[in-house]
N, C-alpha and C positions, 0 to 999 in steps of 0.2 A: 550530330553537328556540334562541333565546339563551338564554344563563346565569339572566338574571333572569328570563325565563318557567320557566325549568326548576327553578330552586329553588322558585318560587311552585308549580308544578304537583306536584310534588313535596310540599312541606309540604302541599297541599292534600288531596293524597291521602292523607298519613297521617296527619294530623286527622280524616279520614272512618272511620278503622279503631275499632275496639271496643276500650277502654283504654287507648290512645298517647297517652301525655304528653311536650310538649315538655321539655328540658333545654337547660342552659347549662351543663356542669359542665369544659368548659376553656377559659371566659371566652366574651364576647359574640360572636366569630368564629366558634365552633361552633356551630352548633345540633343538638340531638342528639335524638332520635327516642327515644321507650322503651316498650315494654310487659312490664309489670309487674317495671319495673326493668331489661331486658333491652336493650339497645339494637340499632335492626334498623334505624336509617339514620343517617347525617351530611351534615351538608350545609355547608361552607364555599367560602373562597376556595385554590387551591393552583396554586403561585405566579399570585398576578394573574386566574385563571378560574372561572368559579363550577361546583362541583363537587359532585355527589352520591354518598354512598359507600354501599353495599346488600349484603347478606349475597349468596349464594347458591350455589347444589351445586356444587361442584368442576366436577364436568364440564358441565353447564349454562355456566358461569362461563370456560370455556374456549372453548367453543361462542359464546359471548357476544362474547368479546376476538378470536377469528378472524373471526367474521361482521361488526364494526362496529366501526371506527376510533373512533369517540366514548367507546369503553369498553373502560380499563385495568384492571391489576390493583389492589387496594384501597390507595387513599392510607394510607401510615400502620396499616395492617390486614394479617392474613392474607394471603395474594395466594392462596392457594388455595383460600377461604371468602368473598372478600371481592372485590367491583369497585369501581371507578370509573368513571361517570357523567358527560359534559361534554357540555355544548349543544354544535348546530351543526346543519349542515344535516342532513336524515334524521333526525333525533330526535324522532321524533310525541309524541305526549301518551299515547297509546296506549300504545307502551312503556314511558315514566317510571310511567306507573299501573301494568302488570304488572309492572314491576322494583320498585316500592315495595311492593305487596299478595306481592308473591314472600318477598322477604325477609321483612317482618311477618309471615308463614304460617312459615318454617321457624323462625323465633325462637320463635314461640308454640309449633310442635312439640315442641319440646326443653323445655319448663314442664312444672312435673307436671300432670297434668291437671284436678288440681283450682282451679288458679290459671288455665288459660286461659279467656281471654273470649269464644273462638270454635272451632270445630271445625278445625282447619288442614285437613283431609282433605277439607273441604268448602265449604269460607268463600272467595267472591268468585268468577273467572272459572268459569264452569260449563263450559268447555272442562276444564277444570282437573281439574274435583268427580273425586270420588271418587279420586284418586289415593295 
């Protein structure tokens, strides 16, 4: 998957989520992912390649950066909460949607639970449910 498919697939999936509003809040180069004010994705250029940035568990997120060259530790973010995302070959859409719905889910975990808009425990891969 190239760059421009993988931002498009990307913002696409987190458009489909329950409450994600896009932002702009460090100018037109970022575009920043929010629900309910919380931010669970980025998506720019770093240096020159179009890159997505995505929350997720530490050790998940480790497992992530051993198994796939395409995914570093988070631009500009945590490196131990936080990956980087880059096109290329082996990058299905498959996984840009679990890596996007992944992060949106532990963001919304951490809301009180009066403010989320979905159940993270259960919301999306049904592999996933109940965990």
């Amino acid at each position: 998957m190239n760059g421009p498919t993988l931002h498009k697939t990307a913002a696409n999936c987190a458009q489909e989520l329950p409450g994600a509003l896009l932002d702009h809040p460090f100018g037109d180069d970022w575009e920043v992912f929010k629900v309910r004010g919380k931010v669970f994705m980025l998506m720019t250029e770093a240096p020159g390649r179009p890159v997505v940035i995505l929350k997720a568990e530490p050790g998940e997120a480790l497992a992530l950066r051993d198994q796939n060259s395409h995914i570093t530790p988070g631009y500009h973010m945590n490196k131990k909460h936080w990956i980087t995302l880059e096109g290329g070959k082996g990058v299905e859409k498959s996984l840009v949607r679990e890596l996007v719905t992944e992060s949106y889910r532990l963001v919304v975990a951490g809301l009180p639970k009066a403010e989320r808009p979905i159940d993270p425990h259960t919301h999306g891969n049904g592999a996933r449910a109940g965990r």
